[in-house]
N, C-alpha and C positions, 0 to 999 in steps of 0.2 A: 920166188922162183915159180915161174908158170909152167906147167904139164906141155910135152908136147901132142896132139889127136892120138897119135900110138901109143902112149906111155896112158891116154885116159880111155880109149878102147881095152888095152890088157887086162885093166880095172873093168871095167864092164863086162868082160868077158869072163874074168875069175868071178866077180861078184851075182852077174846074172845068166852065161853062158852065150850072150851073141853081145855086140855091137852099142858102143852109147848112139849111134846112127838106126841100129836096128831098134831098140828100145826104144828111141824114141817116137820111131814109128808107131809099135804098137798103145804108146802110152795115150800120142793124142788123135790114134785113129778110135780108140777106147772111149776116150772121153769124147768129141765128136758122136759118136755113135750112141754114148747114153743122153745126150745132150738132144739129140732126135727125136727125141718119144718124150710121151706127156708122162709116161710112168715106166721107168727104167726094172725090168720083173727077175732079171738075171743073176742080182746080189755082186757082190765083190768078185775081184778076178784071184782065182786058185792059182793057177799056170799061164808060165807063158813060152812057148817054145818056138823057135824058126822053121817055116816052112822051104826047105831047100836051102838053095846056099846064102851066107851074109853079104850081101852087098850093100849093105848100111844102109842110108835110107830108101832104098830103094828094092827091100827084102819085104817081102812079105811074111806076117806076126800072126800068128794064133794065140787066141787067148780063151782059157778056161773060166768059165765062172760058176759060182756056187752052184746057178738051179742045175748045175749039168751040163749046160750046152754050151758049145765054143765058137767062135768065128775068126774067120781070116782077116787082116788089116792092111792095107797096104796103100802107099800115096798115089795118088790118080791128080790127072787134072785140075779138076773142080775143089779139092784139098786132099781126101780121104775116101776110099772105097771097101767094105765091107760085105764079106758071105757069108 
């Protein structure tokens, strides 16, 4: 029995608080972004929370990481865009 996208976003949304579309924005705007740099200094991600409203992938992610500091994630063009 396959899931229907609604019945696997509710899951996403009890599990994580936004979108398996939102999520997975920030997961490989995240990865993309540490994949950048010769030395990624930021540590693991703490939080992750939506900037405004869910429009799946097309939402923008913030994400918290250890050293403290968070950035915005969201799909662009070229793949992925990041502040």
């Amino acid at each position: 029995m396959s899931m229907t996208p609604e019945e696997i976003d509710k899951i996403y949304i009890q599990e994580h608080g936004i979108t398996k579309g939102a999520f997975s924005v920030g997961l490989q705007g995240s990865l993309m972004h540490r994949n950048s740099v010769e030395e990624w200094a930021e540590g693991d991600p703490v939080k992750v929370w939506l900037e405004g409203k869910d429009v799946g992938e097309q939402s923008v992610i913030c994400i918290a990481y250890e050293s403290g500091r968070w950035w915005h994630y969201k799909k662009a063009d070229n793949g992925f865009a990041w502040w």
